[in-house]
C-alpha positions in Angstrom: 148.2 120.3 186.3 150.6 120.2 183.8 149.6 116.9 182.8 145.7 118.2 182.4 146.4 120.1 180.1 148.5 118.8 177.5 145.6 115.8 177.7 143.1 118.7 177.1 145.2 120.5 174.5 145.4 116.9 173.3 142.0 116.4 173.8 141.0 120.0 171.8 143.6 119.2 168.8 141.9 115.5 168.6 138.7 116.5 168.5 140.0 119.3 166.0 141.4 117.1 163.6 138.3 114.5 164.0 136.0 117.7 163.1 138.4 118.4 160.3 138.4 114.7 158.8 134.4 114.5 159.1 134.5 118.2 157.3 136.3 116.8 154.6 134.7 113.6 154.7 131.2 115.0 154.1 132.8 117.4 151.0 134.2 114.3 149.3 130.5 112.6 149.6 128.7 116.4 148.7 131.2 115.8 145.9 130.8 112.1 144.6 126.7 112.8 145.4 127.0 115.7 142.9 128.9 113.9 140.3 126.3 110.8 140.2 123.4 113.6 139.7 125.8 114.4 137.1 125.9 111.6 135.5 122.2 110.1 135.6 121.7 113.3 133.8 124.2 112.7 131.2 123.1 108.9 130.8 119.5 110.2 130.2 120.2 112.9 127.8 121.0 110.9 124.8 117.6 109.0 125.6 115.8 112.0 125.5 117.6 113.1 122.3 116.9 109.5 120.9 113.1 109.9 122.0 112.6 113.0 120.5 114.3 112.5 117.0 111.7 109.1 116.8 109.3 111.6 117.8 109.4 113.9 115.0 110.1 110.7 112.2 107.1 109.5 113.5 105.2 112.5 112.5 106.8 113.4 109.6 106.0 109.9 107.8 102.4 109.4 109.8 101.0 113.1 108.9 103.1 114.4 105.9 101.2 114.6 102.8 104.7 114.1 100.8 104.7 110.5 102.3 101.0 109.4 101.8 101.7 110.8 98.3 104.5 108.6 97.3 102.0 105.5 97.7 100.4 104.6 94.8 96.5 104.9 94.4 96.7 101.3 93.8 98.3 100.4 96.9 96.1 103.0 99.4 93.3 101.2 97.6 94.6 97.4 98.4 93.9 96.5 94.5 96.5 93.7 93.5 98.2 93.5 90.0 95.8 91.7 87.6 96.8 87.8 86.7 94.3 87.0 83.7 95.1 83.1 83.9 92.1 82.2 82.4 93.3 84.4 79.0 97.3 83.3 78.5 97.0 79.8 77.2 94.8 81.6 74.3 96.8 84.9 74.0 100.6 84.3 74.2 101.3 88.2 74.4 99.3 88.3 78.1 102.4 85.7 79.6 104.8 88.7 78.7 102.6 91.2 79.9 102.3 89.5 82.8 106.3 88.7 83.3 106.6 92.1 83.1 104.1 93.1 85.4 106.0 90.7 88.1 109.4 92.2 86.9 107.7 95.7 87.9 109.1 96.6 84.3 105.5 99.0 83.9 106.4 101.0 81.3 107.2 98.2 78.9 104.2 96.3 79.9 101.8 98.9 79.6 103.4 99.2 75.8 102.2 95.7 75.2 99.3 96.0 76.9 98.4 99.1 74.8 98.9 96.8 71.9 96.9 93.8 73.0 94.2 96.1 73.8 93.9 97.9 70.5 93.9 94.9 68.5 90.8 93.6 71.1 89.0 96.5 70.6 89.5 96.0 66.4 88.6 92.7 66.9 85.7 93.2 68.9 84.2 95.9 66.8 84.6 93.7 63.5 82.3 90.6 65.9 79.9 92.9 66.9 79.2 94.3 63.5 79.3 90.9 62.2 77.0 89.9 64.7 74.4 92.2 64.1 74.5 91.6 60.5 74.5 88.1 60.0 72.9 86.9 63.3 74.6 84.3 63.5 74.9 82.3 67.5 78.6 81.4 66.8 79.5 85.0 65.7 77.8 86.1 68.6 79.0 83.7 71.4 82.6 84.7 69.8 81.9 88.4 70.3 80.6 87.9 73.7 83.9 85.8 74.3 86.1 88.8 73.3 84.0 91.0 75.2 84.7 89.8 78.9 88.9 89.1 77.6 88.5 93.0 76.5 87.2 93.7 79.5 89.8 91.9 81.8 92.4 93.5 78.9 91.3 97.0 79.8 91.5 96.5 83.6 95.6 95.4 83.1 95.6 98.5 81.0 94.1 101.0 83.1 96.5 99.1 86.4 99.6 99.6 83.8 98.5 103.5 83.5 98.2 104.0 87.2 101.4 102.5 88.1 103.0 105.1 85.2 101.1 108.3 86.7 99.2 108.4 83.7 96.2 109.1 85.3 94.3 111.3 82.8 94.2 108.4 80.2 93.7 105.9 83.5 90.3 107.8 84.2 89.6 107.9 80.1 89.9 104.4 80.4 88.4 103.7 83.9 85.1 105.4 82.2 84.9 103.0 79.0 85.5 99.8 81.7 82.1 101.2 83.9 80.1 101.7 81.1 79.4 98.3 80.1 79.4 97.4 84.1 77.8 93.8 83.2 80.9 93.0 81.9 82.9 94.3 84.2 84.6 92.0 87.3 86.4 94.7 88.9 84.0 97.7 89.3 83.9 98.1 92.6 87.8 99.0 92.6 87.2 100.5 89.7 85.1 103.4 91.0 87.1 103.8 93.8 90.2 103.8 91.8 88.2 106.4 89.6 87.2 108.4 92.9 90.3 108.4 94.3 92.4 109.9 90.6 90.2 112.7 90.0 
């Protein structure tokens, strides 16, 4: 009888310690369950922090007006910097211009351009004047000549004063290139360069 029961006080503190072990058993894996919930949340959180901060760049430089402002009306507008290749054999001064122009060195470009252009417009006043009054073809084929390099002159000029934010004296000048429009290559751009400065 004896026996029966230390094999059923045996049995009790067995099954006692097996319910003890499975107790802690299941805490440890309540535990290590908990800690990878944990830690999928910490993995993710810099992902959402990442996401959100390219979130707001991308809103800031797709909808800020500062950004869209920085670009040049030239550039919105797709117009390229003028080459006049057909002009530099005949007029030295346009290879500087043009080196500077490539050298993005504006300022000191649109000084020589500002130059090359007054001394066109001189010239081309003192061939029209001459062609009127002596009616002579060659005169006349020379002033038409210096009429379309004026024109291609003024175009580098008013590019130059766009690229310096000079925009009053760019639409002054935009308005002398359109009036002549016969003469002038680039006047589709022009008016939408004109458009897009007021």
């Amino acid at each position: 009888m004896e026996d029966e029961r230390f094999i059923l006080h045996e049995a009790d503190e067995l099954d006692r310690r097996i319910i003890e072990r499975l107790g802690e058993r299941q805490a440890k894996l309540d535990r290590m369950a908990e800690m990878e919930r944990g830690a999928k949340r910490t993995n993710l959180r810099p992902l959402a922090v990442a996401l959100s901060v390219a979130a707001c760049l991308a809103v800031v430089f797709l909808i800020s007006p500062l950004w869209r402002s920085s670009l040049s009306p030239l550039d919105e507008l797709g117009i390229a910097a003028p080459s006049m290749e057909n002009y530099r054999a005949a007029q030295p001064e346009l290879t500087e211009i043009m080196q500077l122009i490539e050298a993005q060195r504006y300022d000191e470009a649109l000084a020589q351009a500002e130059k090359a252009l007054g001394r066109s417009d001189v010239k081309l006043e003192e061939l029209d004047y001459a062609s009127a009054t002596s009616g002579d073809e060659a005169v006349a084929y020379e002033a038409a000549e210096e009429l379309v390099y004026n024109s291609e002159l003024r175009w580098t000029y008013i590019y130059l004063l766009v690229r310096a934010e000079k925009n009053k004296e760019a639409r002054r000048q935009l308005k002398i290139y359109l009036k002549d429009s016969k003469d002038a290559e680039h006047e589709d751009e022009a008016r939408a360069l004109l458009e897009k400065i007021k």
